[in-house]
C-alpha positions, 0 to 999 in steps of 0.5 A: 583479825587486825588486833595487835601482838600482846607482846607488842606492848612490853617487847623491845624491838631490836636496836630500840632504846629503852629510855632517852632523854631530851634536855628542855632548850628553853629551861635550864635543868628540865628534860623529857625521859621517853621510856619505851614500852612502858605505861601509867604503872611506871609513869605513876610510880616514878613521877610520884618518887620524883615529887618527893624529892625536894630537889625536884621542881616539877615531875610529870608524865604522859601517855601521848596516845594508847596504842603508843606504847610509851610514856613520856616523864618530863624532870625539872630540878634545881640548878645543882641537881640534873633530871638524870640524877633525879631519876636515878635516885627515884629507880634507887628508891622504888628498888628500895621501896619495892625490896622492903615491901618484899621483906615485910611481906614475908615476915607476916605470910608463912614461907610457904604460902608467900612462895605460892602467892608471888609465884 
């Protein structure tokens, strides 16, 4: 079977970087974020945090093709702020985000029953 390794698409191959940047040569304070091993679930969540900062000009991503497994997230922000603040700040935020959900979650849901169901 020529089907490819499910771990093919999350697993980073040895000496492969997670994440790269590419600064934008003809834009001032834009660049491209290649995020390896990643999919639409990140790519929808940080260009979605991204867009709420007002700092933030443009943010967008893309898988280029589905058996690729990468996105790329191209950042434009204003001249006083770089794509790779913009993007710490939204990891910042989603941690956050994410932490605070958690937390409320298991104010309503029994201790017991929250354990069972997040594993």
């Amino acid at each position: 079977m020529n089907a490819p390794d499910p771990f093919e698409s999350f697993r980073l191959e040895d000496g492969e970087a997670k994440i790269t940047y590419e600064p934008d040569s003809k834009v001032p304070n834009a660049g491209t974020f290649r995020m390896n091993r990643e999919d639409h679930t990140v790519g929808n969540l940080l260009a979605s945090q991204l867009a709420k900062d007002p700092r933030v000009l443009f943010a967008g991503y893309k898988v280029p093709h589905p058996l690729e497994h990468y996105i790329l997230l191209r950042v434009h922000t204003t001249a006083q702020y770089s794509p790779k603040e913009a993007l710490k700040q939204a990891l910042h935020d989603v941690i956050y985000d994410v932490a605070h959900l958690q937390s409320s979650l298991r104010e309503q849901l029994p201790s017991e029953e929250f354990d069972n169901r997040m594993g």
